[in-house]
PyMOL CGO cylinders between C-alpha atoms (Angstrom):
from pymol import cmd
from pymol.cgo import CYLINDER

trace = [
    CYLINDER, -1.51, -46.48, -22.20, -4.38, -44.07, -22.08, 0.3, 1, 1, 1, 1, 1, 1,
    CYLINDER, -4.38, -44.07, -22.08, -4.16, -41.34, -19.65, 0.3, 1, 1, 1, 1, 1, 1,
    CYLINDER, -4.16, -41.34, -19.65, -6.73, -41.38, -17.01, 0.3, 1, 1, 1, 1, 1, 1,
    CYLINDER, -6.73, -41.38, -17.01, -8.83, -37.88, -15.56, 0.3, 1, 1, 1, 1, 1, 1,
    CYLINDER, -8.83, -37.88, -15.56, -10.09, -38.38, -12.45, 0.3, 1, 1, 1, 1, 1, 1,
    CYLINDER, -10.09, -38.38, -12.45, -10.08, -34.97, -11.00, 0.3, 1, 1, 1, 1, 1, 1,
    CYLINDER, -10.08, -34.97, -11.00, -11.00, -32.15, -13.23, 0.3, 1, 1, 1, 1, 1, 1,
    CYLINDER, -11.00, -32.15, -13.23, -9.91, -28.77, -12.05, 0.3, 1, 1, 1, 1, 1, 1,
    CYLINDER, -9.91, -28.77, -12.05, -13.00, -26.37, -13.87, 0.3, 1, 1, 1, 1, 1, 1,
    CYLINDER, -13.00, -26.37, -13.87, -11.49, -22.88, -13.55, 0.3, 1, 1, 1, 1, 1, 1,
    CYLINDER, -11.49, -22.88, -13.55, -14.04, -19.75, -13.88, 0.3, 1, 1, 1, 1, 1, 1,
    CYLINDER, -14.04, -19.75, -13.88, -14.53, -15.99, -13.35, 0.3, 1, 1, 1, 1, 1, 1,
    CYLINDER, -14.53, -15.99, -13.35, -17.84, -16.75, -13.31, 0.3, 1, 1, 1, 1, 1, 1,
    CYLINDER, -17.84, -16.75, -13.31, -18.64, -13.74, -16.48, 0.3, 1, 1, 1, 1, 1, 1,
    CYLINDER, -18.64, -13.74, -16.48, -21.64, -14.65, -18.82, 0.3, 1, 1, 1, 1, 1, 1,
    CYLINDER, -21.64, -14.65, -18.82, -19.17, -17.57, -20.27, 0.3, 1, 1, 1, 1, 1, 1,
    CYLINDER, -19.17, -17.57, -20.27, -18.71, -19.79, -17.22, 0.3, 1, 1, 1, 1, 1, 1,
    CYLINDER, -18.71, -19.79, -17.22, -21.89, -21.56, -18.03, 0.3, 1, 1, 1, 1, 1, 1,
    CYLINDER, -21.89, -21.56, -18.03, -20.40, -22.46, -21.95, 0.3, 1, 1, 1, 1, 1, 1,
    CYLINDER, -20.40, -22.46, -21.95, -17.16, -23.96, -20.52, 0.3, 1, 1, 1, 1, 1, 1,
    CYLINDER, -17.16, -23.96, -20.52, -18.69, -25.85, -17.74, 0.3, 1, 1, 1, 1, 1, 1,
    CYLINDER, -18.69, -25.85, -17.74, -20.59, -27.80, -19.80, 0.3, 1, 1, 1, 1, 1, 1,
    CYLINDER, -20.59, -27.80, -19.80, -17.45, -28.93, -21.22, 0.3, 1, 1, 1, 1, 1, 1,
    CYLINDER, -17.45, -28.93, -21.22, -16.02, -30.07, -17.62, 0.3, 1, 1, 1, 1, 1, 1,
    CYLINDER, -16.02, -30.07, -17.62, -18.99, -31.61, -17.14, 0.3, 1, 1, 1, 1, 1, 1,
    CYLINDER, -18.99, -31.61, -17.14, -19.20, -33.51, -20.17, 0.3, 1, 1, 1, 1, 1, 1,
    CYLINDER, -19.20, -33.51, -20.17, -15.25, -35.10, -19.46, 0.3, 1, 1, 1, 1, 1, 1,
    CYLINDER, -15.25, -35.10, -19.46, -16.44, -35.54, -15.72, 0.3, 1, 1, 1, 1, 1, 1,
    CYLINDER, -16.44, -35.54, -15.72, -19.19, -37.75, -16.73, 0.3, 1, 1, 1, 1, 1, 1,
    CYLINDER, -19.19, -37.75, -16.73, -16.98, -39.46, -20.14, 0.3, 1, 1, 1, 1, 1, 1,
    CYLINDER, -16.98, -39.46, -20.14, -13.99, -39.91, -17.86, 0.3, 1, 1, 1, 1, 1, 1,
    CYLINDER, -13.99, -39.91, -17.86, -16.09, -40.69, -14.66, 0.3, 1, 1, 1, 1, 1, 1,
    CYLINDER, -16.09, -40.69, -14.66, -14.18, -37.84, -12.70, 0.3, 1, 1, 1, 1, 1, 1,
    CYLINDER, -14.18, -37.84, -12.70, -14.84, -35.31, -10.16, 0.3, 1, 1, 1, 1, 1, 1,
    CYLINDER, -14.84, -35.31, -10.16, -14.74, -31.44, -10.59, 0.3, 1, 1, 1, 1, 1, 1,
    CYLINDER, -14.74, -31.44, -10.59, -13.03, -29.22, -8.41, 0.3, 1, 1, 1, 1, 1, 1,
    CYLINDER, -13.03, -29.22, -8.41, -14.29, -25.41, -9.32, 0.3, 1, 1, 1, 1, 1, 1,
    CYLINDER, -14.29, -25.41, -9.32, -12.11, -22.78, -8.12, 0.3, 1, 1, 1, 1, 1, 1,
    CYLINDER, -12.11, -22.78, -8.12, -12.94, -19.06, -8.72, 0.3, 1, 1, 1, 1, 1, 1,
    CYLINDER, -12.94, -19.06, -8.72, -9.71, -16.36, -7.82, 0.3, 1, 1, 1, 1, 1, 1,
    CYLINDER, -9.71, -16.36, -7.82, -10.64, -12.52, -6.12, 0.3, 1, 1, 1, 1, 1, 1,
    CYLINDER, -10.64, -12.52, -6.12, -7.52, -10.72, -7.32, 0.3, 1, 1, 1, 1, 1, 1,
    CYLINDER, -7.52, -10.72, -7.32, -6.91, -8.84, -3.50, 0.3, 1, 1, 1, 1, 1, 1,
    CYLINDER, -6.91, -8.84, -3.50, -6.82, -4.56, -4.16, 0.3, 1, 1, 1, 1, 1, 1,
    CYLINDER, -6.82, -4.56, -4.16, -3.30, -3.48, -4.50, 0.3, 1, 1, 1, 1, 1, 1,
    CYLINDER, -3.30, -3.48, -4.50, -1.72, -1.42, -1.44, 0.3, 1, 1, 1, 1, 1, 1,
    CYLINDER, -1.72, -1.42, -1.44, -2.73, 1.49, -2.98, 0.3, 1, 1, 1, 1, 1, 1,
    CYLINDER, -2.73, 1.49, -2.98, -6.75, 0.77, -3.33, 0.3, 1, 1, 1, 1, 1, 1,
    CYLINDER, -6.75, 0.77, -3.33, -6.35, -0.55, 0.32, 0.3, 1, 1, 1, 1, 1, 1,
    CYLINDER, -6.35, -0.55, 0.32, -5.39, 2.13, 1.79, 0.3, 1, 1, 1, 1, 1, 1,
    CYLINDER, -5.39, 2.13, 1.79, -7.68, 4.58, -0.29, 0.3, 1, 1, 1, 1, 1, 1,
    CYLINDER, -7.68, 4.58, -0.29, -10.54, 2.30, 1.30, 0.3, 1, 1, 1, 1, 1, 1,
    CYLINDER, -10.54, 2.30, 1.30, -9.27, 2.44, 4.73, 0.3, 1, 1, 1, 1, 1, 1,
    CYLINDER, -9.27, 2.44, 4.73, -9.32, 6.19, 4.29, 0.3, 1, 1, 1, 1, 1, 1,
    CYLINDER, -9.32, 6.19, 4.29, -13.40, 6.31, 4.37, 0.3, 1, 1, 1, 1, 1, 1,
    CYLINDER, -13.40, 6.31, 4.37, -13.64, 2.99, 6.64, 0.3, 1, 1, 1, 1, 1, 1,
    CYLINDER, -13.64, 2.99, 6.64, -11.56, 1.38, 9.06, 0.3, 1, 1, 1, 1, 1, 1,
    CYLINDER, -11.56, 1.38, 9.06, -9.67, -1.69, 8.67, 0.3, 1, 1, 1, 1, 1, 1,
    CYLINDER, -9.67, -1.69, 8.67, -12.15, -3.81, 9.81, 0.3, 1, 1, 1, 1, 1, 1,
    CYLINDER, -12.15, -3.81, 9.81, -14.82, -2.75, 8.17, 0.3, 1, 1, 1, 1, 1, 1,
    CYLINDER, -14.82, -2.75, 8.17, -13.18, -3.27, 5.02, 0.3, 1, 1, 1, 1, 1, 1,
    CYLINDER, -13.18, -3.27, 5.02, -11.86, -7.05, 6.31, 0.3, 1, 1, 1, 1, 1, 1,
    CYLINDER, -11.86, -7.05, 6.31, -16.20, -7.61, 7.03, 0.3, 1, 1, 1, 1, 1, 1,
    CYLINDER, -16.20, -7.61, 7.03, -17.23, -6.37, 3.57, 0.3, 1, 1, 1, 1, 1, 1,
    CYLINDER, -17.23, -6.37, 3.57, -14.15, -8.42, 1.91, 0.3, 1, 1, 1, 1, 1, 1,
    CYLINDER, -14.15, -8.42, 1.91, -15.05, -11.47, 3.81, 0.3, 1, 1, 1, 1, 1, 1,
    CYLINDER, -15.05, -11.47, 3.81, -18.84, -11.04, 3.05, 0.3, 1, 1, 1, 1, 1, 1,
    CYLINDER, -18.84, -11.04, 3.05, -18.08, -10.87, -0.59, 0.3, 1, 1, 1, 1, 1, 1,
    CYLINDER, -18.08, -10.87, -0.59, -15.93, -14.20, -0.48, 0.3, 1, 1, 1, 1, 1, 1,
    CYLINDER, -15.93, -14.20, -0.48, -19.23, -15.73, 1.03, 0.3, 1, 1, 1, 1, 1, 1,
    CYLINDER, -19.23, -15.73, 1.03, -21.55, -13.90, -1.68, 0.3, 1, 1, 1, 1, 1, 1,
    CYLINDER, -21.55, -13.90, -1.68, -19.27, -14.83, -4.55, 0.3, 1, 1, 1, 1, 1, 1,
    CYLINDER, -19.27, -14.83, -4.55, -18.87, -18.76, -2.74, 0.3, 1, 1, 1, 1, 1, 1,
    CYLINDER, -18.87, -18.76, -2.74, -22.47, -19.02, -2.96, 0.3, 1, 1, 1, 1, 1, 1,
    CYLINDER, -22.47, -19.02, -2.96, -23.33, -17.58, -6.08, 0.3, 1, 1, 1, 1, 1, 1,
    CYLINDER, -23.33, -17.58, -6.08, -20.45, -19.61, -7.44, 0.3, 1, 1, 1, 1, 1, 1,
    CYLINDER, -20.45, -19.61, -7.44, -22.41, -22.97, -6.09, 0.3, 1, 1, 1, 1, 1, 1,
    CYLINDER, -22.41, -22.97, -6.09, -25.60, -21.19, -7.00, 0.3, 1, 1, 1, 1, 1, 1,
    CYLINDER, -25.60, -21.19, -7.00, -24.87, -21.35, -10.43, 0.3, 1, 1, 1, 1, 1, 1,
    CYLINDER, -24.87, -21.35, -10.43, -23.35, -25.11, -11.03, 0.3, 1, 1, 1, 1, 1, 1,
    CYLINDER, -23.35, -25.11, -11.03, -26.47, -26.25, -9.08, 0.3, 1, 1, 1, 1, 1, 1,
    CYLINDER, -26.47, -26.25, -9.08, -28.43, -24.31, -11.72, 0.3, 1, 1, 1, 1, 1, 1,
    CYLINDER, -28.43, -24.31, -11.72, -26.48, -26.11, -14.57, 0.3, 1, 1, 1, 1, 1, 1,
    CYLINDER, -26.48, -26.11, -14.57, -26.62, -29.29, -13.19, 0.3, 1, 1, 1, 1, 1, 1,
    CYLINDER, -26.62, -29.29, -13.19, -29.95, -29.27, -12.23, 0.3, 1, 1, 1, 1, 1, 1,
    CYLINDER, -29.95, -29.27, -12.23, -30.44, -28.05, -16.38, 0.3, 1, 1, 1, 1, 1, 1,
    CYLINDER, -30.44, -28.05, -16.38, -27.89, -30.63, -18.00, 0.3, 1, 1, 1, 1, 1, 1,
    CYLINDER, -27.89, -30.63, -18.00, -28.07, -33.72, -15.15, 0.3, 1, 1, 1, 1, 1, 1,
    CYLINDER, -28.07, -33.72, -15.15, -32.23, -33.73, -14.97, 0.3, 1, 1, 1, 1, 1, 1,
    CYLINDER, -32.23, -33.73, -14.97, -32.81, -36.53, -12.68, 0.3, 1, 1, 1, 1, 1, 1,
    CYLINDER, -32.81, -36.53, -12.68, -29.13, -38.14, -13.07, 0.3, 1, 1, 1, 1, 1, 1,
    CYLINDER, -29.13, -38.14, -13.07, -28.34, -38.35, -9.07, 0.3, 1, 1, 1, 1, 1, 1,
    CYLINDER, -28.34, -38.35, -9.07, -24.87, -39.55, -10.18, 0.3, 1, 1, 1, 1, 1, 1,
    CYLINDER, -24.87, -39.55, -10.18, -24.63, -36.29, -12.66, 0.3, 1, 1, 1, 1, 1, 1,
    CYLINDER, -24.63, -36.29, -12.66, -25.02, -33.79, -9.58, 0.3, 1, 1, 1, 1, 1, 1,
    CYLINDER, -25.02, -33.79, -9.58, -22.61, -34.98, -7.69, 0.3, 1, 1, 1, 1, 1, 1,
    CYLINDER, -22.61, -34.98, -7.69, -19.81, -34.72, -10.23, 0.3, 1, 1, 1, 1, 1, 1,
    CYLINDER, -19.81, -34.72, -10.23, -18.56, -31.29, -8.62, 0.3, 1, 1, 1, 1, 1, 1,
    CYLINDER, -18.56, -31.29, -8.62, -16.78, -32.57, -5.17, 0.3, 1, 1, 1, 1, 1, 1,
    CYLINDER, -16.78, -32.57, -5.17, -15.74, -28.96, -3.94, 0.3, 1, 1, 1, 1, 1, 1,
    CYLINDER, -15.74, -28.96, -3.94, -16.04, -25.20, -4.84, 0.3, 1, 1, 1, 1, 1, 1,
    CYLINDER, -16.04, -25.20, -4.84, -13.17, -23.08, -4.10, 0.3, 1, 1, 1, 1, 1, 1,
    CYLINDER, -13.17, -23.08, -4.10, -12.68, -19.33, -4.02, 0.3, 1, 1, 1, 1, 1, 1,
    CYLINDER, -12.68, -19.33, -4.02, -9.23, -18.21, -2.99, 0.3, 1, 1, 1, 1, 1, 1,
    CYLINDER, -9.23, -18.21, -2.99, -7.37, -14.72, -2.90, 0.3, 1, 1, 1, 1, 1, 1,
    CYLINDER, -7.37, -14.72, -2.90, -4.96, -14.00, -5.55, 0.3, 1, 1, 1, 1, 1, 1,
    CYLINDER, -4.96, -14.00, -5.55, -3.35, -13.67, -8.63, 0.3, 1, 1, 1, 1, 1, 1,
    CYLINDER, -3.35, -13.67, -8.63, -6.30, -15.83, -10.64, 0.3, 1, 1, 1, 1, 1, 1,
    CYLINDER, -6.30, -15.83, -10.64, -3.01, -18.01, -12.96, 0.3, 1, 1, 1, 1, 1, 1,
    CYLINDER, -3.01, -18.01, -12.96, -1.31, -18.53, -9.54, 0.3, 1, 1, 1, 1, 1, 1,
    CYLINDER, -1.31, -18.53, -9.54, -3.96, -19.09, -7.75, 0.3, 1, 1, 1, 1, 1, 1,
    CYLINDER, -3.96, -19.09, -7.75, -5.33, -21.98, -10.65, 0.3, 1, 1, 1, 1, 1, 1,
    CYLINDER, -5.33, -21.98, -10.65, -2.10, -23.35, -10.77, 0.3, 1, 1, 1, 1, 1, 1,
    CYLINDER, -2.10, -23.35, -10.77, -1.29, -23.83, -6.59, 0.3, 1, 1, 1, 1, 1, 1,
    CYLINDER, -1.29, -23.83, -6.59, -5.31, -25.30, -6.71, 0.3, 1, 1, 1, 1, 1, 1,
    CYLINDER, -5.31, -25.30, -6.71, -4.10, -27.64, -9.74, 0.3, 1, 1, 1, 1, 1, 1,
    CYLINDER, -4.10, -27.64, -9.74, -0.68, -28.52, -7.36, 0.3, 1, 1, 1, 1, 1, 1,
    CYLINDER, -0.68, -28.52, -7.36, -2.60, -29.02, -4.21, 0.3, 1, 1, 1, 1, 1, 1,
    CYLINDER, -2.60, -29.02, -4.21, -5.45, -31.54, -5.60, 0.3, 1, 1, 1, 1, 1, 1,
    CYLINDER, -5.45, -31.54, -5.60, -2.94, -33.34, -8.23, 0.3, 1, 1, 1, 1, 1, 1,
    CYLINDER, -2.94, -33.34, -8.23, -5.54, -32.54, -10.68, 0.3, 1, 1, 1, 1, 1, 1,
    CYLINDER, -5.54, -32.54, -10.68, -5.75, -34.30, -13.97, 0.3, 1, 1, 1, 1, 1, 1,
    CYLINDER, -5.75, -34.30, -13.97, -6.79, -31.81, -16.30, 0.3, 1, 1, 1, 1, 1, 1,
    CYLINDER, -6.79, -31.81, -16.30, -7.82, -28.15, -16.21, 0.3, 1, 1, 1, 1, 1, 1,
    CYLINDER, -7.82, -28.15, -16.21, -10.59, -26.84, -18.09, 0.3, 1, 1, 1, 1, 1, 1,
    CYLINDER, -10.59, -26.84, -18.09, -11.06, -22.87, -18.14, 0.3, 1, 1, 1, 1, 1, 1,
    CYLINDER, -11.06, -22.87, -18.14, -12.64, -20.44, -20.83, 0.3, 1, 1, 1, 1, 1, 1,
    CYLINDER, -12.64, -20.44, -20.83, -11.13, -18.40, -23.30, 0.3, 1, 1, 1, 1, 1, 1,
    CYLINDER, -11.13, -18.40, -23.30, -12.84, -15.20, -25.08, 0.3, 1, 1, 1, 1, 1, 1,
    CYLINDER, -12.84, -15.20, -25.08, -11.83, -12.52, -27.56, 0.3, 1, 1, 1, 1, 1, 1,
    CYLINDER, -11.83, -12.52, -27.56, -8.73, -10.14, -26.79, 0.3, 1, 1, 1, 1, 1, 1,
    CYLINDER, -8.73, -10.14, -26.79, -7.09, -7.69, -28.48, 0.3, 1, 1, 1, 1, 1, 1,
    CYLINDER, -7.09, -7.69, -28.48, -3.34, -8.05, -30.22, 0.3, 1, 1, 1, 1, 1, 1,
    CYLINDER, -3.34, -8.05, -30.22, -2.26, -4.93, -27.78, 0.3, 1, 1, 1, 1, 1, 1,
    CYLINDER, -2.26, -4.93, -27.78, -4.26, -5.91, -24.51, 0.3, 1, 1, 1, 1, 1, 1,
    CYLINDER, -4.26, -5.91, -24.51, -2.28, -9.28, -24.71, 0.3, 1, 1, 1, 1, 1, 1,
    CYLINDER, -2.28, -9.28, -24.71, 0.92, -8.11, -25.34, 0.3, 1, 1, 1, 1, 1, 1,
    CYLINDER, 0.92, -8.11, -25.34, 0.78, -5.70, -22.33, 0.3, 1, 1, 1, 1, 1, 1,
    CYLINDER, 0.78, -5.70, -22.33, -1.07, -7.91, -19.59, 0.3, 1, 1, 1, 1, 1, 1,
    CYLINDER, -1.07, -7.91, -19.59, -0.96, -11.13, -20.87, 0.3, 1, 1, 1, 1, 1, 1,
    CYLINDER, -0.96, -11.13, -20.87, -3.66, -13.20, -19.96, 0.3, 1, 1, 1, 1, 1, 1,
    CYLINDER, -3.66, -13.20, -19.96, -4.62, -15.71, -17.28, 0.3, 1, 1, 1, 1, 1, 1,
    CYLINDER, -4.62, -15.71, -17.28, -5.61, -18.40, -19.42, 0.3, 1, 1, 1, 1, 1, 1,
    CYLINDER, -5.61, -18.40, -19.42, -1.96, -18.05, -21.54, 0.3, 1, 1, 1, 1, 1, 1,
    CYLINDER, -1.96, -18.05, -21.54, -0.16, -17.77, -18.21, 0.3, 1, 1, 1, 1, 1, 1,
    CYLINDER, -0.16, -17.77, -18.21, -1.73, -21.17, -17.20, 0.3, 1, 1, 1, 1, 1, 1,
    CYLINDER, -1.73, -21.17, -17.20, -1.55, -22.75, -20.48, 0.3, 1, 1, 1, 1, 1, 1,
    CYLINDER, -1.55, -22.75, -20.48, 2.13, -22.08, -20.37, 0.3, 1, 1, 1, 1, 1, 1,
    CYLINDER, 2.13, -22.08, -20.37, 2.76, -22.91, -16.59, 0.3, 1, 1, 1, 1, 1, 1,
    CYLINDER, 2.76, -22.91, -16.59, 0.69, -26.05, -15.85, 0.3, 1, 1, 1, 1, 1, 1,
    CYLINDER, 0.69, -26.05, -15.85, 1.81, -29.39, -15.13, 0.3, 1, 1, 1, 1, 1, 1,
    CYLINDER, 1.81, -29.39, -15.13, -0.74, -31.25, -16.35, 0.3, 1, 1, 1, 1, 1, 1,
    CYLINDER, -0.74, -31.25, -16.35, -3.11, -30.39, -19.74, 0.3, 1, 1, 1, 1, 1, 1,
    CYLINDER, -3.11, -30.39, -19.74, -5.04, -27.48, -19.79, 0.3, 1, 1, 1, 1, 1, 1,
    CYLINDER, -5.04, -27.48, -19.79, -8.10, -27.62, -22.25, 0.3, 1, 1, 1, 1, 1, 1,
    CYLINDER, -8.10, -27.62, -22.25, -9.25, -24.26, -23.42, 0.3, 1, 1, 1, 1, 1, 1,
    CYLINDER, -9.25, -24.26, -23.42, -12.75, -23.71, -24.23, 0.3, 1, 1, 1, 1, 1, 1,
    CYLINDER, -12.75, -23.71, -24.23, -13.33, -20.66, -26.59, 0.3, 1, 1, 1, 1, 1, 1,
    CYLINDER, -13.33, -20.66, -26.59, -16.38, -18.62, -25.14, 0.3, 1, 1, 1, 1, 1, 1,
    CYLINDER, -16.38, -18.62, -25.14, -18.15, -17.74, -28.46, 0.3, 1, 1, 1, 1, 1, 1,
    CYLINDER, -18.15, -17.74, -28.46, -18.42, -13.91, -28.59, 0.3, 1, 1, 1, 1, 1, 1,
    CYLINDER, -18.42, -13.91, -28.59, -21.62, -12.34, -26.79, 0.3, 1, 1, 1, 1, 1, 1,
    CYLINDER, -21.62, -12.34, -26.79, -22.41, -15.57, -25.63, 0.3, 1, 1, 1, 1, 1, 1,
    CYLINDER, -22.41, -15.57, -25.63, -25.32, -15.06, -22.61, 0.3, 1, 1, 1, 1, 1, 1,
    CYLINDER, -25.32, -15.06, -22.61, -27.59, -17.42, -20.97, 0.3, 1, 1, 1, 1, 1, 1,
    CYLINDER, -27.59, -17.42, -20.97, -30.01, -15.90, -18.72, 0.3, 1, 1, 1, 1, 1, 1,
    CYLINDER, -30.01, -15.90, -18.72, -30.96, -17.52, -15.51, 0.3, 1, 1, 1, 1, 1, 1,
    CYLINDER, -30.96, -17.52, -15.51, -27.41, -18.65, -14.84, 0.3, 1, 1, 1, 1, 1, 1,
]
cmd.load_cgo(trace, "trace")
């Protein structure tokens, strides 16, 4: 028996790539008639950066500005799949409304893609993939091997081809 995707978990850090792999969610959403869940993760500033911050600012000015740049990134984040649906759907009504929610959480980005994948009993998660070196691996590892490693369900990598850029989005 075939496996079925119904809920595609697209996972981005929305860099110059994000617009190369979501065409790829899009194009199982639409084979596999599925809806896309698109989380984004802020990694939070460690202790230390925190409280170098809240040495020029007080705590709750630095709770406003971090809150105002979840909202920013939120909406550029649904800025930018409107932009490349609007781009690869045309006037496909159906196409549009393939992304059922936008997500952008606080934490670690592999733990936060993998709770996100947990919580929604995703199918399938699709996230990008670019060029690292041997040594930058083998000291920090890397979020997409952390969640190809950890994930309960299939993770499809999408290699980001190096440089790639599309202005506009």
């Amino acid at each position: 028996m075939l496996p079925e995707i119904n809920k595609i978990l697209y996972a981005t850090g929305m860099g110059p790539g994000a617009p190369y792999v979501f065409r790829y969610a899009l194009a199982m959403a639409k084979q596999h008639d599925a809806q896309i869940i698109a989380i984004s993760a802020l990694e939070p500033l460690s202790t230390f950066a925190q409280s170098l911050v809240e040495l020029h600012i007080s705590h709750e000015q630095s709770e406003e500005i971090h809150s105002k740049a979840q909202t920013q990134t939120r909406e550029l984040l649904r800025e930018r799949i409107a932009r490349l649906c609007e781009k690869e759907c045309g006037t496909d009504q159906q196409c549009k409304h393939l992304v059922s929610e936008i997500w952008i959480e606080e934490g670690q980005p592999a733990q936060t893609i993998l709770a996100t994948a947990k919580k929604y009993a995703v199918d399938l998660i699709i996230m990008g993939s670019h060029r690292h070196t041997v040594i930058g691996d083998a000291m920090l590892g890397t979020t997409t091997h952390k969640v190809l490693h950890s994930a309960a369900q299939p993770v499809m990598v999408v290699r980001i081809p190096e440089g790639f850029h599309e202005e506009g989005l």
